[in-house]
C-alpha positions in Angstrom: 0.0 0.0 0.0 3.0 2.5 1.0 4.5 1.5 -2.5 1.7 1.9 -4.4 1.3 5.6 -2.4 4.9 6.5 -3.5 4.5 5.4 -6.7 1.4 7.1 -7.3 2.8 10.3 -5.6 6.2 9.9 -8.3 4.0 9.7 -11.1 2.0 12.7 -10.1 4.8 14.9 -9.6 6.5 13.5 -13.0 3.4 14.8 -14.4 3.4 18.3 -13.3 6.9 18.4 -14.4 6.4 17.2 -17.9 3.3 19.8 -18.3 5.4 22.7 -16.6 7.1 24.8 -18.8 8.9 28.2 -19.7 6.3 31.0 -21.6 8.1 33.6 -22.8 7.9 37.1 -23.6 10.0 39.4 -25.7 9.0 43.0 -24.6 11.1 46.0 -26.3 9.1 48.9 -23.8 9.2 52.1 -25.8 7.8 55.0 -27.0 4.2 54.8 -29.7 1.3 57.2 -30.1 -2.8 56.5 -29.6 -5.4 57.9 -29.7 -8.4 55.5 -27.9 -11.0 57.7 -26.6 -10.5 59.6 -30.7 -10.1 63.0 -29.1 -6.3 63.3 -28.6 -3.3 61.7 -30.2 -0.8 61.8 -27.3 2.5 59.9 -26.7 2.2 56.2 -24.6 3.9 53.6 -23.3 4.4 50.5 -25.9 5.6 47.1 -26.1 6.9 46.2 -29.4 5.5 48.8 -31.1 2.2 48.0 -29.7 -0.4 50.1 -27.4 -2.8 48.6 -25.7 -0.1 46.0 -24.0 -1.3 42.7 -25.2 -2.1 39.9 -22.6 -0.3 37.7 -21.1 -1.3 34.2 -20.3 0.1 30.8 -18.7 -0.4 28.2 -16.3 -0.3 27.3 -13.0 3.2 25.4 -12.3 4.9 27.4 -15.6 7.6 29.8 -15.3 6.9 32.9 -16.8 9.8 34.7 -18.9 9.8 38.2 -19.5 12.6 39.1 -21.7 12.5 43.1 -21.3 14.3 45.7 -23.3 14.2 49.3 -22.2 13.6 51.8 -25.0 12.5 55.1 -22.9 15.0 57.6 -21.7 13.8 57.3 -18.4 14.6 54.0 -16.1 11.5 51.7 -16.4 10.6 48.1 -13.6 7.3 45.8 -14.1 5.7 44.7 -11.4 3.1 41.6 -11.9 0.4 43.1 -9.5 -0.6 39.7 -7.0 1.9 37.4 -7.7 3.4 36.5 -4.6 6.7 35.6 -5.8 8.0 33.5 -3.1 11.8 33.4 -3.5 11.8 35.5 -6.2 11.0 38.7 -4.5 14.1 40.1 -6.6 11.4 40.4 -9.3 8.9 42.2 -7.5 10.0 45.8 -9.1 9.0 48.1 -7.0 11.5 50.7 -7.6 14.1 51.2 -4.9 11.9 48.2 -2.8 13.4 45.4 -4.8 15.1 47.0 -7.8 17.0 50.2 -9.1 15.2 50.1 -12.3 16.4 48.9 -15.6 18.4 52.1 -17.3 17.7 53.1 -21.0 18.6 51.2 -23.2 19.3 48.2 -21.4 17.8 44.9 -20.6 16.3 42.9 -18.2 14.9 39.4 -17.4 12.1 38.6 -15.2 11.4 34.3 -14.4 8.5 34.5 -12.2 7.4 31.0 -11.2 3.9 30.9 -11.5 2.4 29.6 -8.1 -1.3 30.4 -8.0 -4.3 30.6 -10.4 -7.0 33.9 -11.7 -6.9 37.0 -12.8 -3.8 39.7 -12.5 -2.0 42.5 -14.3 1.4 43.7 -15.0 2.5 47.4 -15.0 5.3 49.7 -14.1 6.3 50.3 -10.7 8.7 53.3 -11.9 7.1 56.9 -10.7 4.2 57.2 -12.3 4.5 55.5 -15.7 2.1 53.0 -16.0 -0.5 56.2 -16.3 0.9 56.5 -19.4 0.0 53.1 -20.5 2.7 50.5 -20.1 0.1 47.8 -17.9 -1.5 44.5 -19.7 -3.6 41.7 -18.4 -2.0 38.4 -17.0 -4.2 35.5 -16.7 -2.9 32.7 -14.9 -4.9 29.3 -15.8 -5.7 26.6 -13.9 -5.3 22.9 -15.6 -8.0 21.9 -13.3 -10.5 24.7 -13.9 -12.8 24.3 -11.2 -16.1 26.5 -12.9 -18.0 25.3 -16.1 -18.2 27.8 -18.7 -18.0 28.0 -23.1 -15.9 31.0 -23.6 -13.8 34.1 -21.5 -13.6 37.8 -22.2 -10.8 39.9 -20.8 -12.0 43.2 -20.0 -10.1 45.9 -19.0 -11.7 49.1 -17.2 -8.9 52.2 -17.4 -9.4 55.4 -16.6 -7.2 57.9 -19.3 -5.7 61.5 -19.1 -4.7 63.3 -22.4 -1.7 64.9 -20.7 1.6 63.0 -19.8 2.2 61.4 -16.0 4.9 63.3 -15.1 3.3 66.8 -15.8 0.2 65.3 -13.8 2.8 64.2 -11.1 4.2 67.5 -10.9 0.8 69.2 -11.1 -0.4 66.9 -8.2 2.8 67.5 -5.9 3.2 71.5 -5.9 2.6 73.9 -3.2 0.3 75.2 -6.0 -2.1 72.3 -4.8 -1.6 72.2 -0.6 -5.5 69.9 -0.6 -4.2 67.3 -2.4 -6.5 67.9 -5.4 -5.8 64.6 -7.7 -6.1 64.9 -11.3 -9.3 64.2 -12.8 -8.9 61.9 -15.6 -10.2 62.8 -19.4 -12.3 59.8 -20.0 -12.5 56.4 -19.2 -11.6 52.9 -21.7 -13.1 50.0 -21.5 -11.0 46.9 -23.3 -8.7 50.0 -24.4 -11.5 52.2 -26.1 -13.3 54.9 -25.3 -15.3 58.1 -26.5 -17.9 57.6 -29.3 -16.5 54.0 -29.5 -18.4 51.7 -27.5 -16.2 48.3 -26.7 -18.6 45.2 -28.0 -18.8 41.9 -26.2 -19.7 39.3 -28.9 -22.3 36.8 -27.2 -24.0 33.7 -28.3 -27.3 32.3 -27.7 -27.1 29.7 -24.4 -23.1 30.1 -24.0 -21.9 30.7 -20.0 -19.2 33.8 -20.7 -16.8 33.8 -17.9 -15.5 37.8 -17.8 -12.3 38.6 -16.3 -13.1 42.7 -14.7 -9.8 44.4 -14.6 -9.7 47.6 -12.9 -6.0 49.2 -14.6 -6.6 52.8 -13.3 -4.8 55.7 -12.1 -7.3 56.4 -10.1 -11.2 55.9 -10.4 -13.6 53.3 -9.3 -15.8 51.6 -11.6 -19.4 50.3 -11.0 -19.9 47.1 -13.4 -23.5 45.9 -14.4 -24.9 44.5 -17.2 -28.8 45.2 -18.1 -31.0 42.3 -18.5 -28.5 39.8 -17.3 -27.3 38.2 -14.4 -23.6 37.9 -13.1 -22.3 35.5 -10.6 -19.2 36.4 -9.0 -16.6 33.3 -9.0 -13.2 35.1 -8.6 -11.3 38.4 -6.7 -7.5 39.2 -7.0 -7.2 35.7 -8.2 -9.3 33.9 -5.0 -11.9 31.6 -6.0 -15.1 32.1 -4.5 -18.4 29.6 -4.5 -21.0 31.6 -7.0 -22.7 34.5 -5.5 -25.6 36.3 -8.0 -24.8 40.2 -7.8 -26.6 43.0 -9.3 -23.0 45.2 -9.7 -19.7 44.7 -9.4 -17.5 47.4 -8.0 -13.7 47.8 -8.8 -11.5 49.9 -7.2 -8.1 50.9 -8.9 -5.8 47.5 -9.2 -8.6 45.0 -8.3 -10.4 42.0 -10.4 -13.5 40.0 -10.4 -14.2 37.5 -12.3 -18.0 36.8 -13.0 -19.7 34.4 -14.8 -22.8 35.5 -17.5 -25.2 33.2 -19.2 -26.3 34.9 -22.7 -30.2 34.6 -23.8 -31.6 32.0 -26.1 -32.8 34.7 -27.7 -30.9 37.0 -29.7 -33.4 39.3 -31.6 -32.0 42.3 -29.2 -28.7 43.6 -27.7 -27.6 45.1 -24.2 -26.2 48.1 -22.5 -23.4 47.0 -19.9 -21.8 49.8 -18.0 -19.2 50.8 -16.4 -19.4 53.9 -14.7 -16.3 55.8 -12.8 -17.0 56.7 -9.3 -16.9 60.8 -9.1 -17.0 60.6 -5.6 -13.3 59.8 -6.2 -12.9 63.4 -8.1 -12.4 66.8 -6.8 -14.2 68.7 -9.4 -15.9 66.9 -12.4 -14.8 68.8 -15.5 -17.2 69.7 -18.1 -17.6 67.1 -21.0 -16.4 64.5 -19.0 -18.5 61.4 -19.5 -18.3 59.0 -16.4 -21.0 57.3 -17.1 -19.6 54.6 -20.0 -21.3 52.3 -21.7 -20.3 49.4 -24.2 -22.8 46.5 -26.0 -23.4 43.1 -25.3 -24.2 42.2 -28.9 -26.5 39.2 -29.9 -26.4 40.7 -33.5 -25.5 43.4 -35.7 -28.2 44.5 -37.4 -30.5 43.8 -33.6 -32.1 46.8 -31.9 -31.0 47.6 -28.0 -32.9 46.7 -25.6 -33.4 48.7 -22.3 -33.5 47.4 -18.8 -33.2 50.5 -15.9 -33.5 47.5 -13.4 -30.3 46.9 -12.6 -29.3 46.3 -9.2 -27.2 48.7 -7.9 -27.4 47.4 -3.9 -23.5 47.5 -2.3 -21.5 45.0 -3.3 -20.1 43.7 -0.3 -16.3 41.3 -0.9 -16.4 40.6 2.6 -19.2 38.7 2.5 -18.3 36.4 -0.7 -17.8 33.0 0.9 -13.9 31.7 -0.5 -14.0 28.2 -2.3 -10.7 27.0 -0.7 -11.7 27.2 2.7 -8.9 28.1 5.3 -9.9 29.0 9.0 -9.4 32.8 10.1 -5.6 33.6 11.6 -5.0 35.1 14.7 -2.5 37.1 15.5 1.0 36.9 16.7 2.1 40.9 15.7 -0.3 43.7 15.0 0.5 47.3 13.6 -1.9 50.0 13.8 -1.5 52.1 10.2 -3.5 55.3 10.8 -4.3 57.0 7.0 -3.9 60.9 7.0 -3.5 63.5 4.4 -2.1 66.7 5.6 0.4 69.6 4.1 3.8 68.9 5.2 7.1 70.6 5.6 8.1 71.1 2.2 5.0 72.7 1.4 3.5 69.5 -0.4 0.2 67.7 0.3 1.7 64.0 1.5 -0.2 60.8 2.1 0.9 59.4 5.6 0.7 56.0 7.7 1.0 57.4 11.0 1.7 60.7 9.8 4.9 59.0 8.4 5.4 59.9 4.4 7.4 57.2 2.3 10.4 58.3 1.2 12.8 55.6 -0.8 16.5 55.0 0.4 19.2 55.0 -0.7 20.0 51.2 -0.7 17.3 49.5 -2.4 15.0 47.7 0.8 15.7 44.3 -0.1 19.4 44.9 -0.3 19.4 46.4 3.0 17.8 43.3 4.6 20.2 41.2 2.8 23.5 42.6 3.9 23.2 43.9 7.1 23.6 40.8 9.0 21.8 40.7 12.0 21.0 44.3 12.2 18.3 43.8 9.5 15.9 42.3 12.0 15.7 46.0 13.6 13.9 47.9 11.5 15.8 51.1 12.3 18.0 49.7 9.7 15.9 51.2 7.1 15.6 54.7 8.1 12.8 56.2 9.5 10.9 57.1 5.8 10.1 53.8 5.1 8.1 53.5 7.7 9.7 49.4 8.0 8.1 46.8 10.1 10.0 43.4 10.6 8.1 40.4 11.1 9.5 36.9 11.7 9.0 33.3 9.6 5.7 32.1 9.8 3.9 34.7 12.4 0.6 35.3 11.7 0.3 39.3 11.0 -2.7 41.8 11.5 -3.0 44.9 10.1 -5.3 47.4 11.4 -6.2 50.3 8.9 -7.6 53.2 9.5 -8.8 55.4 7.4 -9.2 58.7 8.5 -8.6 60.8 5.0 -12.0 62.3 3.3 -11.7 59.8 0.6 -11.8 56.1 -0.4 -8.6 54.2 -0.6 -7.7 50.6 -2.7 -4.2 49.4 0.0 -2.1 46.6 -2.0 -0.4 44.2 -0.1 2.6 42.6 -2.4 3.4 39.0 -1.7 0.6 38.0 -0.5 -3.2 37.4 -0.3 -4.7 38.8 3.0 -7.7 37.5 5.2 -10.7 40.3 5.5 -11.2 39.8 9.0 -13.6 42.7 9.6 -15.1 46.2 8.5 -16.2 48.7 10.6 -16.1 52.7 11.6 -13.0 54.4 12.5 -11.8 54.2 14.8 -11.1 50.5 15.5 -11.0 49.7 19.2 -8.2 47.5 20.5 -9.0 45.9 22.7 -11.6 43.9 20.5 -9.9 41.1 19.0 -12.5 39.5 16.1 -12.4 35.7 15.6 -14.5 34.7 12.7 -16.5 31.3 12.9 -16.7 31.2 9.2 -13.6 31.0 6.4 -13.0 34.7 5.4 -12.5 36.0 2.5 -9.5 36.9 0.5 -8.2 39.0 -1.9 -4.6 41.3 -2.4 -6.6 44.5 -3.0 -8.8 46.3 -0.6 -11.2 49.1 -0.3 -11.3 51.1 2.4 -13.9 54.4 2.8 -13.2 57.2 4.3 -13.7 57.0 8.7 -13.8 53.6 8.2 -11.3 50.6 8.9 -10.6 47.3 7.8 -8.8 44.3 9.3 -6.7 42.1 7.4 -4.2 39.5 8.4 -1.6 37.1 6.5 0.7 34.3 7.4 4.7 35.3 6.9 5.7 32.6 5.0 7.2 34.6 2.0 10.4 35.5 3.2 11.0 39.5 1.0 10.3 42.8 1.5 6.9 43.5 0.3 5.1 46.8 -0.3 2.3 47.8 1.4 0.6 51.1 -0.4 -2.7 53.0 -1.7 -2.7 51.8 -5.2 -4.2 55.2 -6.3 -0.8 55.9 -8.4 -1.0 59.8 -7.3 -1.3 58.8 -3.3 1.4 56.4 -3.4 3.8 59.0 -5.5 2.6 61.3 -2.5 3.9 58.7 0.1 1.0 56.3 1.1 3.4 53.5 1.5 5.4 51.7 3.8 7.6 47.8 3.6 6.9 45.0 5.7 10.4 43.4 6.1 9.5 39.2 6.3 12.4 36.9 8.2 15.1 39.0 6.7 17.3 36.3 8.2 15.8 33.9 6.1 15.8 36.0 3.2 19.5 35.8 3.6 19.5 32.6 3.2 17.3 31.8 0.4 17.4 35.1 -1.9 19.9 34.7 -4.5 19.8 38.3 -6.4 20.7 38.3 -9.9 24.1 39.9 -11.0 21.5 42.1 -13.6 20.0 43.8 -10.5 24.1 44.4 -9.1 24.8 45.8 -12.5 21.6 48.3 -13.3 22.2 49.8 -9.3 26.1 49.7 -10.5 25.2 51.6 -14.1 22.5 54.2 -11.4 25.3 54.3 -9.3 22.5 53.3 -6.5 24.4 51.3 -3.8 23.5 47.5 -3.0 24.5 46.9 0.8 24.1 48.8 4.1 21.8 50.2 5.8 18.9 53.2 4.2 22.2 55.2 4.3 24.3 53.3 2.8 26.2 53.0 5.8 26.9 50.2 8.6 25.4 49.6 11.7 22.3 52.2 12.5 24.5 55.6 11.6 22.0 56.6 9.3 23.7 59.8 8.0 22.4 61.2 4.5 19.3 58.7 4.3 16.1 60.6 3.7 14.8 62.2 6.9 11.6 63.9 6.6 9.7 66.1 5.2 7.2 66.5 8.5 4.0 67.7 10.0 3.7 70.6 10.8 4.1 71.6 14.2 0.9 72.2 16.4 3.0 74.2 19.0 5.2 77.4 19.1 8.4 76.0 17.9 11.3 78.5 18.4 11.5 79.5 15.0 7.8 80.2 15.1 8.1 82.4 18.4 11.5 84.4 16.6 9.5 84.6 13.3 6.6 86.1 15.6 8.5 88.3 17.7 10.1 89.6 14.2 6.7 90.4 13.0 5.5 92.0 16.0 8.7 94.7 16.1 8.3 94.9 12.6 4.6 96.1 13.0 5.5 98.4 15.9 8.8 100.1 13.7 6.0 100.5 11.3 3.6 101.9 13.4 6.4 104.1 15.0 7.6 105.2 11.4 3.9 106.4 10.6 3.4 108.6 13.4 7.1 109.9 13.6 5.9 110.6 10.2 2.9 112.3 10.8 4.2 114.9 13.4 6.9 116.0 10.9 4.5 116.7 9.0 2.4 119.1 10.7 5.1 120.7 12.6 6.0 121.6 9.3 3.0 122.2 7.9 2.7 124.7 11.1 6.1 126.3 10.2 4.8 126.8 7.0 1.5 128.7 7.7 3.3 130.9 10.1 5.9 132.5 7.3 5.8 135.8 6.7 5.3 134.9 2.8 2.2 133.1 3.3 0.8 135.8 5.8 1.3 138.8 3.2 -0.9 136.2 0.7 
């Protein structure tokens, strides 16, 4: 029986290593022109000549090869938004979390072992260029495809701005903008079009659809519905979920759902689907800005549309979606307490805080720092107090506590991982309530939070890297909504083997690869960014010598004025009493 056990166990693993296999991808990123929403050609970000990105796609157990050649002046990383990358978390590319960036001109090769199943996308993690269109789909199949279904339809929701990122970046972080104002977006795509040109989803009479929602955004939310149909949610972030009937689906920037559609039998009309940005999320709503879009579940051509105003638009709650691999709720060994702010700091810039703490990079890339400072790199002080680090150990079980106490609605990213939704409720949270689920919650790598409201989530350690934590709306995390969650940098010493391409890019930045956020040993932190900072709520001594400089200014002033005045009329006097002006 043991024999027959280990044989059986051989054969299966001899299996999976026949079907596993290397998909590659040549990607030369560089410079093209489009025009999707057909009311300004503008410059964007290509591959191979090419805009929108095309897909990508493999399969569970496959390595994934990104061959990547740099053709912008500007340094460029990807980073494959979900993936969790375990001992690989050199590939991550956050820039100056994992990497230095791959300079122009030069190339780069990502082999990302492909270790879970769904729905997931790919962009830059360099400033903010994947605004400008360098993001794609990446859909990660499962050989054992647990859902029945005839076809599936990528569809990605994007929300686009005629001008370039980096005069929107600037724009955004000015002293010409001390609210925070984001910018608004011109339009929004859906499956890379927009304006007058509604995106068409091509459906046959009886056929289940499975559609893969992909929320690529700078910044909005979208509200997904379809009239006269009904969805059944099956998937988030790549988490499987038993089938839950919806009425909308709501996406906020960076997350996925999967749902599943049956068409009619009929197909004598079409349909309206929408997906309609959020302007709760927007300042100011310019005017011609359409944020209601719209594309065409088509039946046929020549078929009239029909209309349906009963969609359901009740809250779509992830929370309550019931997971289909069921895993019983963690507790904790660690919690942090991340408290969201948004207040005008120091250097006269509007900055996004955890614990009024604004993410600044380092010098030394994080992951290098936790590689090469021995022991010191289980204290987070290692890397310097803008990265707002916390170190966790193997295997603990982490909570994070968020609260969100900004005016607005925030999508967090955790990298590395899938989290547990452990609970929702209004800020603040109280502490010394400690939730325990009876039921398997849910999961996902992506959550919403609203504003004054918080949101409990907690993970296993068990990928040793250093893994962001940030607001995925791009502006918020360019503004410093970020921090890095060192996991068992000891062990990370002992499994994380860097590439000599990552040595070489930092070598070519001149970026160095060991020490602490400094770039020095030990915790003499000396150079590494410090600051910018709240502003101070007291009388600060500058503050009292640049009020006692007003005050004697105002009184000189006042004393000038009247010194002035009484000149004045005793000359005036002198004047009227000359005998000149008495003979008048």
């Amino acid at each position: 029986m043991v024999a027959g056990l280990i044989r059986t166990l051989a054969t299966g693993l001899l299996a999976a290593a026949v079907m596993a296999k290397d998909v590659t991808y040549y990607w030369d990123i560089g410079y093209v022109t489009a025009n999707p929403d057909g009311k300004m050609e503008r410059q964007v970000i290509g591959v191979n000549g090419v805009w929108p990105v095309p897909e990508i796609h493999a399969s569970l157990n496959d390595t994934l090869v990104l061959e990547i050649r740099n053709s912008l002046n500007t340094p460029t990383t990807l980073h494959s938004h979900g993936l969790y990358q375990n001992g690989t978390n050199y590939y991550d590319g956050p820039f100056m979390v994992t990497q230095c960036g791959i300079p122009p001109g030069a190339n780069f090769t990502y082999r990302i072992p492909v270790q879970q199943t769904g729905t997931y996308w790919i962009h830059s993690h360099y400033s903010a260029q994947y605004v400008d269109g360098i993001r794609a789909p990446v859909i990660l199949h499962d050989p054992d495809e647990p859902y029945k279904y005839d076809e599936e339809i990528v569809l990605t929701l994007e929300d686009w701005y005629h001008d370039q990122a980096a005069a929107l970046l600037k724009q955004f972080l000015s002293w010409k903008n001390p609210g925070g104002a984001e910018p608004v977006p011109s339009g929004a795509l859906i499956g890379g079009v927009g304006g007058d040109t509604q995106k068409k989803l091509a459906f046959e009479a009886g056929k289940t659809y499975r559609i893969r929602l992909i929320n690529m955004s700078a910044l909005s939310m979208f509200h997904f519905s379809i009239e006269g149909h009904t969805m059944r949610v099956i998937e988030v972030d790549g988490f499987d979920t038993e089938e839950q009937t919806v009425g909308n689906v709501i996406l906020s920037a960076a997350q996925r759902t999967s749902i599943l559609v049956t068409a009619h039998n009929e197909t004598d009309s079409n349909f309206v689907f929408h997906a309609d940005m959020d302007t709760d999320m927007f300042d100011s709503i310019p005017e011609g800005l359409n944020y209601n879009s719209t594309g065409i579940v088509e039946y046929s051509a020549d078929a009239p549309l029909k209309r349906d105003d009963s969609v359901d638009w009740s809250p779509f709650s992830d929370i309550d979606l019931v997971p289909r691999k069921k895993a019983a709720a963690l507790g904790f060994d660690v919690s942090f307490q991340l408290d969201v702010f948004f207040n005008q700091y120091t250097d006269a810039l509007n900055h996004g805080t955890f614990n009024n703490i604004t993410y600044v990079a380092p010098r030394v890339p994080v992951m290098m720092t936790a590689l090469t400072t021995g022991a010191d790199a289980l204290n987070a002080t290692v890397y310097g107090p803008q990265t707002n680090a916390r170190v966790v150990q193997h295997m603990q079980d982490v909570q994070l506590i968020v609260n969100n106490y900004d005016a607005g609605t925030h999508p967090f990213h955790l990298h590395g991982h899938h989290f547990q939704m452990i609970e929702r409720g209004p800020a603040p949270y109280d502490a010394s309530y400690n939730p325990r689920p009876t039921s398997p919650p849910m999961q996902r790598d992506t959550v919403t939070i609203p504003s004054m409201e918080y949101v409990i989530l907690r993970f296993r350690a068990d990928n040793p890297g250093a893994w962001f934590f940030h607001c995925h709306i791009e502006w918020h995390i360019e503004g410093g909504l970020a921090m890095v969650i060192l996991e068992a940098p000891d062990v990370m010493q002992k499994r994380l083997s860097v590439p000599q391409q990552i040595f070489d890019h930092c070598a070519q930045a001149s970026i160095p690869t060991e020490g602490n956020a400094a770039g020095r040993s030990g915790f003499d932190l000396e150079g590494a960014p410090d600051g910018p900072f709240p502003y101070p709520i007291h009388w600060t001594r500058k503050a009292r010598g640049a009020m006692a400089g007003c005050v004697l200014s105002a009184l000189v002033g006042f004393a000038t004025i009247f010194w002035y005045g009484w000149s004045s009329k005793k000359t005036y006097a002198t004047t009227a009493a000359s005998p000149a002006r008495l003979a008048e």
